[in-house]
KEKE-3310 file (N, C-alpha, C; in steps of 0.2 Angstrom, whole numbers, plus 5000, padded with zeros to 4 digits):
npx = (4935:4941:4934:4942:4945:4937:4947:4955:4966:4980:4990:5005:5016:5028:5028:5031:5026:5023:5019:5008:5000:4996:4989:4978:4974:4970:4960:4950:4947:4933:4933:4941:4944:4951:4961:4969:4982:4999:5013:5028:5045:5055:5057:5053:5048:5043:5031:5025:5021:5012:5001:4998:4992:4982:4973:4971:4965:4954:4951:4944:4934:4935:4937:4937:4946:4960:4977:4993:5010:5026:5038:5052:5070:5076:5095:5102:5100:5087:5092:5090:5084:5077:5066:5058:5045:5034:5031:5024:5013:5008:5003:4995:4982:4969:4970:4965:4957:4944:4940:4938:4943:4957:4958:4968:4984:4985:4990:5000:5015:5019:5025:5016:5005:5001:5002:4991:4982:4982:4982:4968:4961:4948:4949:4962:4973:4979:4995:5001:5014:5025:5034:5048:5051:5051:5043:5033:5042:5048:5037:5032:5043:5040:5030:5028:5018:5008:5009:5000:4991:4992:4987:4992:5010:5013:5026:5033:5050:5067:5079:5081:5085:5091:5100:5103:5095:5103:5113:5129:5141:5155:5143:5139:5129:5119:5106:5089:5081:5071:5073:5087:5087:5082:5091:5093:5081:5074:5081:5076:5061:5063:5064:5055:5037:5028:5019:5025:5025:5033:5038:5049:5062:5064:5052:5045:5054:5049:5038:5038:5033:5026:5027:5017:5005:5004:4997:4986:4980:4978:4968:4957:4952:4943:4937:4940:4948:4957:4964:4971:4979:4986:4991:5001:5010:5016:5024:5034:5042:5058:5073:5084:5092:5109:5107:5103:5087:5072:5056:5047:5032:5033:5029:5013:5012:5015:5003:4994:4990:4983:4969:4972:4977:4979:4984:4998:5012:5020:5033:5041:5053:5068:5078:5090:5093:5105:5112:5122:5138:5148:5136:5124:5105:5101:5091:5094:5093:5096:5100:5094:5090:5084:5074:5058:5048:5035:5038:5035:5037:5036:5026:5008:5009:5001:4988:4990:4991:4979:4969:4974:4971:4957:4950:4954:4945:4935)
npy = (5323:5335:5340:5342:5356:5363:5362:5368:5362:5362:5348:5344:5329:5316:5305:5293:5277:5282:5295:5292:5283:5294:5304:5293:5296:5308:5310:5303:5310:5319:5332:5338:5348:5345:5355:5351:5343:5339:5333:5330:5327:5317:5308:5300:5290:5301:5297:5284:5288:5299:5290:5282:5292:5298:5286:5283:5296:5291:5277:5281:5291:5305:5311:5325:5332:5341:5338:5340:5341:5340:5352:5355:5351:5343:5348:5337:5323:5308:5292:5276:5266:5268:5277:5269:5265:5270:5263:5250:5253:5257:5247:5237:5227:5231:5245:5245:5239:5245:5250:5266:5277:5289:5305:5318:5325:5345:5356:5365:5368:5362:5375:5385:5380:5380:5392:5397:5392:5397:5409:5410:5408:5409:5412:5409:5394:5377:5372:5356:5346:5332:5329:5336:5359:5362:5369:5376:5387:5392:5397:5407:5415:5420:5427:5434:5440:5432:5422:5428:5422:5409:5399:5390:5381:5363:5353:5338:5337:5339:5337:5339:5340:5328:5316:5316:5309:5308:5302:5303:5306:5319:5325:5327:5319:5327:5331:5328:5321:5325:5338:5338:5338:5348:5360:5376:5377:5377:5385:5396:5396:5397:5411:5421:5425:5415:5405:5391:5372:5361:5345:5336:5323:5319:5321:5308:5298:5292:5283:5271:5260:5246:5228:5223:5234:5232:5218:5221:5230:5221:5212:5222:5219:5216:5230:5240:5251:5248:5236:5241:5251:5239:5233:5243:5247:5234:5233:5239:5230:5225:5230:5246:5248:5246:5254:5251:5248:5255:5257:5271:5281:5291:5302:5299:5304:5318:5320:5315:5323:5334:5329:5323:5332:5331:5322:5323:5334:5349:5361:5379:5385:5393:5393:5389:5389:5378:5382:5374:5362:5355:5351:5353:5358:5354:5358:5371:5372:5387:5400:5412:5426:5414:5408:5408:5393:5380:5365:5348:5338:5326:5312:5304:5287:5277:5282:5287:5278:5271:5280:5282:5269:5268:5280:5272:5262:5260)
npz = (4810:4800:4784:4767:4761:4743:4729:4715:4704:4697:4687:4684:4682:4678:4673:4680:4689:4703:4701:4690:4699:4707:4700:4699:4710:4713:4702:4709:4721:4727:4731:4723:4709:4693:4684:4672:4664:4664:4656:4660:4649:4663:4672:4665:4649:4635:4626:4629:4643:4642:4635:4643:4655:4649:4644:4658:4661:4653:4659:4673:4664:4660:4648:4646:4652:4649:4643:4643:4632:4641:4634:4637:4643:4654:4665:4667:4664:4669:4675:4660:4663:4674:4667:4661:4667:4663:4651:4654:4661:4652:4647:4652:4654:4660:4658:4643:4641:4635:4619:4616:4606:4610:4617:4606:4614:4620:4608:4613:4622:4638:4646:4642:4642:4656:4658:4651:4659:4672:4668:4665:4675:4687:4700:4713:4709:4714:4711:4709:4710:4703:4698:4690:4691:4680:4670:4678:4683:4671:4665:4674:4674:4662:4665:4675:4684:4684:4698:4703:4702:4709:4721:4731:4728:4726:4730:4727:4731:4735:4747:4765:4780:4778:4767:4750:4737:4723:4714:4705:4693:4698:4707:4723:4730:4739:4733:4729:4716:4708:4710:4706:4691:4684:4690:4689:4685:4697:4709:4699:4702:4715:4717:4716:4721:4725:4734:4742:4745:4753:4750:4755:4756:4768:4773:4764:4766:4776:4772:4767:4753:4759:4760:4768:4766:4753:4751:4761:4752:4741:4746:4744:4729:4724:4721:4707:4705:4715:4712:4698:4707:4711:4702:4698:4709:4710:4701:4705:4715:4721:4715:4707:4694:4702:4710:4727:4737:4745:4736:4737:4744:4737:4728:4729:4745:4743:4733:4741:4754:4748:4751:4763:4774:4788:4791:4789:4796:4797:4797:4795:4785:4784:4769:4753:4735:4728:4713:4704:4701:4715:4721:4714:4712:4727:4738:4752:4769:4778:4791:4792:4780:4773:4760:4764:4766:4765:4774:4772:4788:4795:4796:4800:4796:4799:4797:4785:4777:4778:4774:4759:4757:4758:4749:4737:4734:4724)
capx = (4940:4936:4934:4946:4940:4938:4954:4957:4972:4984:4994:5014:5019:5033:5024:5034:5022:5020:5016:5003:4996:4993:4982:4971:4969:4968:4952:4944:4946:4927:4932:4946:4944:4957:4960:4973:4987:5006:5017:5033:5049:5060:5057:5049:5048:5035:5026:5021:5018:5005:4998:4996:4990:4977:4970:4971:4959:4950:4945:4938:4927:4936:4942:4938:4952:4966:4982:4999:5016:5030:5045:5059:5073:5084:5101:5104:5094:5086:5093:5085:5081:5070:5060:5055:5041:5027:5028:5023:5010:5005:5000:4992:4975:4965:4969:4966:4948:4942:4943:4935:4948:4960:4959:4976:4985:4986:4996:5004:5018:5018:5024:5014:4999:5000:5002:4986:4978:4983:4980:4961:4956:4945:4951:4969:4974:4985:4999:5004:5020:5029:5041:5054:5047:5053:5037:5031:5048:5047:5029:5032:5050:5039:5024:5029:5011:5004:5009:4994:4983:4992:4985:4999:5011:5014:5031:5038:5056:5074:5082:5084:5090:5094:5104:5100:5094:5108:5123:5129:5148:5156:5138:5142:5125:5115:5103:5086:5082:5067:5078:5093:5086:5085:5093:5091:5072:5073:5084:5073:5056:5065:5066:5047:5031:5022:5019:5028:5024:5037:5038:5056:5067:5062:5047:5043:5058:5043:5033:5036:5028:5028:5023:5009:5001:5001:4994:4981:4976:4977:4961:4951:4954:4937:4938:4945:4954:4963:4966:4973:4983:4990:4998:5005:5013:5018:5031:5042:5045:5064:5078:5083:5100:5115:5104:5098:5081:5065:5051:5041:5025:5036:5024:5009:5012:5011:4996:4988:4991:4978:4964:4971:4981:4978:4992:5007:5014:5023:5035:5040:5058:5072:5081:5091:5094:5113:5112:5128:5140:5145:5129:5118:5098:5102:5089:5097:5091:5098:5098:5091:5089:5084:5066:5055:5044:5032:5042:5032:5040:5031:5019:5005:5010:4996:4982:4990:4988:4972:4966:4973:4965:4947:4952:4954:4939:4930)
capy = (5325:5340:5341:5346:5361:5361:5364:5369:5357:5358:5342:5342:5326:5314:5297:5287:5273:5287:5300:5288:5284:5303:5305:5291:5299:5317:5309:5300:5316:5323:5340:5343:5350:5345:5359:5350:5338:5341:5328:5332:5320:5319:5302:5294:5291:5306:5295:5280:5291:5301:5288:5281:5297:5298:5279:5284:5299:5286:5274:5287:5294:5310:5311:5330:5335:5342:5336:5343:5337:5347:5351:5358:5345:5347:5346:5330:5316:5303:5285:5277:5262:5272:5282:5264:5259:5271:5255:5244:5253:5260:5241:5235:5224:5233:5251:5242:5232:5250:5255:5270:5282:5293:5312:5319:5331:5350:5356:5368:5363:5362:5380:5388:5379:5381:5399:5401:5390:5401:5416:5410:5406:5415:5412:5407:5385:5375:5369:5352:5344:5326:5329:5343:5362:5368:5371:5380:5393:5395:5403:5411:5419:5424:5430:5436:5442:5425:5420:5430:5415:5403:5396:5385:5375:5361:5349:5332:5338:5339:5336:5346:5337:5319:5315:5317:5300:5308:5296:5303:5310:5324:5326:5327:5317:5332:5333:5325:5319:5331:5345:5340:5335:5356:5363:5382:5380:5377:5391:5402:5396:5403:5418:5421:5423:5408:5400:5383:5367:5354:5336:5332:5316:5321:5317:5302:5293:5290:5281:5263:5254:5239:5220:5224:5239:5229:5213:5225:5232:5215:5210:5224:5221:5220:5238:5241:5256:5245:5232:5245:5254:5237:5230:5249:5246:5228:5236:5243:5226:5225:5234:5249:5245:5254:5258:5248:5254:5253:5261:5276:5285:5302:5307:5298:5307:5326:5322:5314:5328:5339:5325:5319:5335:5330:5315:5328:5340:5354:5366:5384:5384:5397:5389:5394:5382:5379:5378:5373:5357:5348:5352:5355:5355:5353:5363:5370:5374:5393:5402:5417:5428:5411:5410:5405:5388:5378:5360:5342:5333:5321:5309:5296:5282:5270:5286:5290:5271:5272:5284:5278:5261:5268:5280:5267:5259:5263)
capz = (4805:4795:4775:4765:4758:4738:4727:4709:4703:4690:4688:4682:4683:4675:4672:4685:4694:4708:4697:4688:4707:4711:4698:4699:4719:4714:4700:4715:4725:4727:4734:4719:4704:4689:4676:4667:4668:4661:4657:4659:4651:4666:4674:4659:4640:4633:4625:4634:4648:4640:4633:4651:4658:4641:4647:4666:4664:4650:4664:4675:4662:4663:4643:4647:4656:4645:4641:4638:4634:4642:4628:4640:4643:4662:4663:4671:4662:4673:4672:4657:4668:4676:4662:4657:4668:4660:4648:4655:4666:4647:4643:4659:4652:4663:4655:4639:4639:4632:4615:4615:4606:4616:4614:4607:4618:4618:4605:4617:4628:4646:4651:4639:4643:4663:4657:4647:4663:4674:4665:4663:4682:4690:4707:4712:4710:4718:4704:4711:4703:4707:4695:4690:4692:4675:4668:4683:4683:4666:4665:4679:4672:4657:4666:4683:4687:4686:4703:4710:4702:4712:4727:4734:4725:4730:4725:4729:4729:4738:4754:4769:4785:4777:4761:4744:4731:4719:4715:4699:4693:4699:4714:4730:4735:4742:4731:4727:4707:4703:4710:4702:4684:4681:4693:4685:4687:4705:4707:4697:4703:4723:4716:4715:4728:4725:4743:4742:4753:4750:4752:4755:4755:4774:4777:4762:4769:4780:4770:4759:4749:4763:4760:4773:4763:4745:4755:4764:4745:4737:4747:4741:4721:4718:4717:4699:4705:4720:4705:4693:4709:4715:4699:4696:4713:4710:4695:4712:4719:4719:4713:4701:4693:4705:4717:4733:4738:4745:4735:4745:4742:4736:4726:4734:4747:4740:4731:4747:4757:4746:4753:4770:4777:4795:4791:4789:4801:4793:4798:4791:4788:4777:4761:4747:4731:4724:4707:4701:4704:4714:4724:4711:4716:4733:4743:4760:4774:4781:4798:4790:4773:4765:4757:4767:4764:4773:4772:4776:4790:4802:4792:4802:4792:4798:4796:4778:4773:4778:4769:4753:4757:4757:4742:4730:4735:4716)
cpx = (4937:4938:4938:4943:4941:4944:4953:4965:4975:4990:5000:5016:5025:5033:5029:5028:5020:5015:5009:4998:4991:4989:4980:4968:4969:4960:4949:4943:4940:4927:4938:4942:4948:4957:4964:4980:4994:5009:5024:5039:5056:5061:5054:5050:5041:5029:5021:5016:5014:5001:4994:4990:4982:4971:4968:4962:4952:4945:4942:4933:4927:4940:4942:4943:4960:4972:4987:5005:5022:5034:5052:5062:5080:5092:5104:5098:5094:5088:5088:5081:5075:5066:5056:5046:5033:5028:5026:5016:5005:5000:4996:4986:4969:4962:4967:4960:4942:4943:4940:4942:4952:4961:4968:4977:4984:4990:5001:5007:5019:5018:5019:5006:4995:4998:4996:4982:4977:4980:4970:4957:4955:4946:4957:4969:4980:4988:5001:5010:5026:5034:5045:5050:5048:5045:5033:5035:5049:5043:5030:5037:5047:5034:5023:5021:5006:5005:5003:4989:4987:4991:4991:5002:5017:5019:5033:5045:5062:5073:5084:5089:5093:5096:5101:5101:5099:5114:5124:5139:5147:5149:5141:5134:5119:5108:5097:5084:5077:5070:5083:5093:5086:5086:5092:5086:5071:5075:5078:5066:5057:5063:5058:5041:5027:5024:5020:5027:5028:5038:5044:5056:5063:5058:5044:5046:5055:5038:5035:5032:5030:5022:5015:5005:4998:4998:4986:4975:4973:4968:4956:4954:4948:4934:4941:4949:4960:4967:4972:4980:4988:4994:4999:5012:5018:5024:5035:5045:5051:5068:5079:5092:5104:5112:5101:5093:5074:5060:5047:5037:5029:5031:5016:5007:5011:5005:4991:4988:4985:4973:4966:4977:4983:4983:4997:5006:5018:5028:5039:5050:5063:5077:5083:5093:5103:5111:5115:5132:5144:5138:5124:5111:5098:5098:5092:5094:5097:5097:5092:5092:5087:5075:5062:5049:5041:5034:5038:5037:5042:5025:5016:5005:5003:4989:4983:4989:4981:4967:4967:4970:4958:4948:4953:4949:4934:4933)
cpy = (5330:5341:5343:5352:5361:5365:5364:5366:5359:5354:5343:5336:5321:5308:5294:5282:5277:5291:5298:5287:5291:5307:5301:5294:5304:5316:5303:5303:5321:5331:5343:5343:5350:5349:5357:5347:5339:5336:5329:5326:5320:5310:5297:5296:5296:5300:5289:5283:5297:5298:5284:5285:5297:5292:5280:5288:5294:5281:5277:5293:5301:5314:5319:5334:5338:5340:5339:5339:5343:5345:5356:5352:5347:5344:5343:5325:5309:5297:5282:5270:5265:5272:5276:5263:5263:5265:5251:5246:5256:5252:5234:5232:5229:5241:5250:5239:5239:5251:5260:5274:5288:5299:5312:5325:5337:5351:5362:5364:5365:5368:5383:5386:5378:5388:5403:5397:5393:5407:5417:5409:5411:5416:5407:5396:5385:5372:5364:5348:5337:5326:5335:5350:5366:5372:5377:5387:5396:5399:5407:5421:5423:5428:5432:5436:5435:5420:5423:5426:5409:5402:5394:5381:5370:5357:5345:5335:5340:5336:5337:5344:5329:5321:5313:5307:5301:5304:5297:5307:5317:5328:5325:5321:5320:5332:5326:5325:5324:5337:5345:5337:5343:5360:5371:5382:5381:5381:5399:5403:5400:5408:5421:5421:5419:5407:5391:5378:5363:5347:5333:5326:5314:5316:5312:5299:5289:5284:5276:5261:5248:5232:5222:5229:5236:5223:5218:5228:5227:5213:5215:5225:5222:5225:5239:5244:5253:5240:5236:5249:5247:5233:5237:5247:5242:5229:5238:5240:5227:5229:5240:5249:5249:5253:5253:5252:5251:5260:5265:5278:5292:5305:5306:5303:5315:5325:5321:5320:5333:5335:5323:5323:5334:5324:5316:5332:5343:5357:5372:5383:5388:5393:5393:5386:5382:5376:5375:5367:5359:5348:5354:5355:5355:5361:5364:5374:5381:5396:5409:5420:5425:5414:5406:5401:5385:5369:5352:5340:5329:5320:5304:5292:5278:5276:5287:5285:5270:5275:5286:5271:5265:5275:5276:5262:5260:5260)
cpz = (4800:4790:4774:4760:4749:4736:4719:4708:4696:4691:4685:4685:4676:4672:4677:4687:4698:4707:4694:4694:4707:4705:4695:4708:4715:4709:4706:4721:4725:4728:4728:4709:4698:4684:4671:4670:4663:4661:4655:4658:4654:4666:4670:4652:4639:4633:4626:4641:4647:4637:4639:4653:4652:4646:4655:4667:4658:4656:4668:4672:4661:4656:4643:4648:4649:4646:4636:4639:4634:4636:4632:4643:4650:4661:4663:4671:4665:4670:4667:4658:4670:4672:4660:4660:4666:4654:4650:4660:4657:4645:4647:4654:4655:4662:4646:4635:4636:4623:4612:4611:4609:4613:4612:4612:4615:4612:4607:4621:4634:4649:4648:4641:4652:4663:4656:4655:4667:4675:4667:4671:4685:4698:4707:4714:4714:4709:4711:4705:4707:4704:4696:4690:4684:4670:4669:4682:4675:4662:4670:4678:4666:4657:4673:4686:4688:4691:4708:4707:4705:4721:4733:4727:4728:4728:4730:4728:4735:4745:4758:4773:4784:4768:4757:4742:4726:4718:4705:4697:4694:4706:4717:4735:4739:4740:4730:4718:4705:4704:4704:4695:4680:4687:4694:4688:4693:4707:4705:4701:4710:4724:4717:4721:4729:4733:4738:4748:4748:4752:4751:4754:4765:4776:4772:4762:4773:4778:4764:4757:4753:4760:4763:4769:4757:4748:4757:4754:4740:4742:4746:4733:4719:4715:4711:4702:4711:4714:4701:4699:4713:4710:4696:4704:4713:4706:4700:4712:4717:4720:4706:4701:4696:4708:4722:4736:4738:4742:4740:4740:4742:4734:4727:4738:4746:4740:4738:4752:4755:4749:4761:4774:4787:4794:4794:4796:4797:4798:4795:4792:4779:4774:4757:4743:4728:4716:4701:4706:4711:4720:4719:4712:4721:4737:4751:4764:4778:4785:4798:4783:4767:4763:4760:4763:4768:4770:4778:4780:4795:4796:4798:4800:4794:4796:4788:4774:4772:4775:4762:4752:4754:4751:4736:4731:4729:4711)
residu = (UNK:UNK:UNK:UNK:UNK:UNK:UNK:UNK:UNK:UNK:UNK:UNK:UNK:UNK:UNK:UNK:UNK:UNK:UNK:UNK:UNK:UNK:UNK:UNK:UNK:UNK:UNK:UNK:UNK:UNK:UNK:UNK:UNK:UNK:UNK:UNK:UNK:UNK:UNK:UNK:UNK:UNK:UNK:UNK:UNK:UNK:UNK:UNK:UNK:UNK:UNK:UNK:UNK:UNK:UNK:UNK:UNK:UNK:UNK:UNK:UNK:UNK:UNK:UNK:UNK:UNK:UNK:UNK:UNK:UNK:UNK:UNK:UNK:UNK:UNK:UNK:UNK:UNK:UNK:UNK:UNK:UNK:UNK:UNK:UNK:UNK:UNK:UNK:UNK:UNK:UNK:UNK:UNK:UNK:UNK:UNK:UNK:UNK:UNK:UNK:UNK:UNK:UNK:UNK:UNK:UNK:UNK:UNK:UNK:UNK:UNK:UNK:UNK:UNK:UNK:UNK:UNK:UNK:UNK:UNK:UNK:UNK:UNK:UNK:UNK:UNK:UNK:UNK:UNK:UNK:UNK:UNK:UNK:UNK:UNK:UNK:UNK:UNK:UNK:UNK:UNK:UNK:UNK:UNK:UNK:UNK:UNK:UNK:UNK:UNK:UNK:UNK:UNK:UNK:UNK:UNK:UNK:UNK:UNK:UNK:UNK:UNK:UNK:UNK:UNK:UNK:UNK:UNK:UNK:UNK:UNK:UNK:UNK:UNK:UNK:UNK:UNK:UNK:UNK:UNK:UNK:UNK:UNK:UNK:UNK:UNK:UNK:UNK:UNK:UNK:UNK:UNK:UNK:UNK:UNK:UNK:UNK:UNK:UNK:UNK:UNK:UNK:UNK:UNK:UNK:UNK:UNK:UNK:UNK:UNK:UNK:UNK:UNK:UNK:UNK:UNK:UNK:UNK:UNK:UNK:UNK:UNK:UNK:UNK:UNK:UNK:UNK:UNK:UNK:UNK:UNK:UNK:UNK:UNK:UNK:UNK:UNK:UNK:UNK:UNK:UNK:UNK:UNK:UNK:UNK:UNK:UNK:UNK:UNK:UNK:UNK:UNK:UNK:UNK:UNK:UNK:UNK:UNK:UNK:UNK:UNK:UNK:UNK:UNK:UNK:UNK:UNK:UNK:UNK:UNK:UNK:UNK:UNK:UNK:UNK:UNK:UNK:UNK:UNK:UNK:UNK:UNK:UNK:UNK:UNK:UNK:UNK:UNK:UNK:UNK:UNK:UNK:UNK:UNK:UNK:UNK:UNK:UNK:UNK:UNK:UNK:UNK:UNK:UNK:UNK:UNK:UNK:UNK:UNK:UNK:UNK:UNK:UNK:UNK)
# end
């Protein structure tokens, strides 16, 4: 199997449990490099989930790392069920048997400070992002040229060949929730050269959080970081209110991708975004003239288990 070669990282996510997940893998990733992590309030309360994300890079050691909180707010605000469970990952024992004091974040917000990150790198990163892309499109919209410092980016988002997680008035269903939180940005970011790889509805429909996988983890706790990644996990079990549903590895999956690309299979495929009702978000697939993207869609589920197993082995 050959290395992944090394990676310049900037993090955008949304505090969810996933998003939490994917960066404790992107800090026990040897070959990546973090310049800085964005929390954006799509899928979460601000400030639990930067107080998480803060304790996260705490227990790896990692208080260097900066810290920003995004201030742009999408049109279509996440259930606030959902946004809850950065509390509850914020008050874990385990993030907690520390008290060393926690830096404060930047005092830039999110797009501005992707923008100075950006600006300042001396060879082009990847921007990875689990949640919404507003942060990304808005730097971008304010500094066109600074898509030739981006390497790939890469995003959990939308729905190609299979049916959006949307269920909300007046939607038709199409759409995936980081898409259709700002629809706009999604839209705007299209418009742009960055290289895109995306991690549909597609291909982490592939991938649950099975009995079998948390069983499999629970026998290595003695590792703190399996410990710390198997009661984050264990907040999925169940139901989210309205919605029938099994938890997946969405945003797992993005991140694992920068460490275990040999899992996915890809293919290149033209899109355009809608970014008005009642399809709002709704990434589509088109025969021709759309914008070409390189879109995940075949995972090795028992390879890509695997290689989050021994990943969290620290």
């Amino acid at each position: 199997m050959t290395q992944p070669q090394p990676r310049t990282v900037l993090f955008d996510h949304d505090g969810g449990v996933d998003d939490l997940l994917s960066l404790m893998m992107l800090l026990s990733m040897p070959h990546i490099t973090l310049a800085g992590v964005v929390v954006t309030p799509a899928d979460c309360f601000l400030r639990p989930a930067t107080s998480a994300t803060l304790k996260i890079l705490r227990f790896f050691e990692r208080d260097d790392i900066e810290v920003s909180e995004g201030d742009l707010h999408g049109v279509n605000p996440f259930p606030r069920a959902w946004r809850a469970h950065a509390y509850a990952i914020d008050a874990l024992p385990i993030l907690n048997e520390s008290t060393a004091p926690l830096p404060q974040p930047v005092a830039e917000p999110g797009h501005e400070f992707l923008a100075r990150k950006l600006r300042a790198a001396e060879s082009p990163v990847t921007v990875l992002m689990t949640g919404p892309v507003s942060n990304l499109a808005e730097a971008l919209t304010r500094e066109p040229a600074l898509v030739e410092k981006i390497e790939e980016v890469v995003w959990m988002g939308g729905a190609l060949q299979v049916g959006g997680n949307v269920r909300d008035y007046e939607h038709d269903g199409s759409a995936e929730w980081n898409a259709y939180w700002d629809p706009p940005a999604v839209y705007r970011l299209w418009q742009t050269d960055a290289p895109i790889t995306l991690f549909p509805l597609d291909a982490t429909d592939h991938v649950p959080v099975t009995t079998d996988f948390l069983l499999r983890l629970a026998r290595q706790r003695r590792y703190p970081l399996s410990d710390l990644a198997g009661q984050c996990w264990a907040l999925t079990v169940g139901t989210i209110p309205g919605y029938e549903y099994t938890y997946h590895m969405w945003d797992t999956l993005t991140t694992g991708y920068l460490g275990a690309p040999h899992c996915i299979t890809f293919r290149q495929v033209r899109t355009e975004v809608i970014p008005s009702p009642p399809s709002a978000g709704r990434i589509k697939e088109v025969p021709s003239n759309g914008r070409l993207i390189r879109a995940a869609d075949k995972v090795d589920v028992e390879s890509f288990h695997a290689y989050v197993l021994e990943l969290l082995k620290r």
